[in-house]
C-alpha angles and dihedrals in degrees: 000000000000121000105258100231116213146174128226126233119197128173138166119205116218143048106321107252137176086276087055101099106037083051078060097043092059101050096053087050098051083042085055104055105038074061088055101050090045097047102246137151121231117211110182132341118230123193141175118190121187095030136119117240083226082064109090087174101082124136096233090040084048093054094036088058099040084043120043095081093060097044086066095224134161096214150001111237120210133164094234128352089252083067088065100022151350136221114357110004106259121244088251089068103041088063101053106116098226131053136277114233124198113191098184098043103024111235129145131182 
């Protein structure tokens, strides 16, 4: 079996403070090691920090997007789908070509 290949996505919601980046920190490294113990690859981390999930318009959501078709990844981790999004998926989201994968509230799509 070839090893499923994947990217991480991290965001805080908020104003950045001085908390901000260890919030983030702990994410990636949940994120990493979820992808550890499942025996996946991950390919780049992309984060936002100090943006709402309703924005669609943040710099490491932006990059994942334009991006994920050329990584040539299977999946988008996340710890939770508010991570990546509130509310109805956006349109943006529905047409990548891999999966989303929550590892706190399972969901997969």
């Amino acid at each position: 079996m070839a090893i499923r290949q994947v990217v991480i996505y991290c965001r805080v919601d908020g104003p950045a403070n001085e908390s901000t980046p260890a919030l983030i920190e702990k994410q990636k490294r949940k994120l990493l090691d979820y992808a550890k113990s499942k025996k996946l690859l991950v390919k780049k981390c992309y984060e936002d920090a100090g943006y709402s999930g309703c924005d669609m318009q943040r710099p490491g959501l932006s990059n994942l997007i334009h991006n994920f078709n050329t990584e040539n990844v299977n999946a988008v981790l996340v710890v939770n789908q508010s991570r990546l999004y509130r509310g109805a998926m956006p349109d943006a989201l529905q047409e990548l070509s891999g999966k989303i994968i929550s590892i706190d509230i399972p969901y997969e799509r």
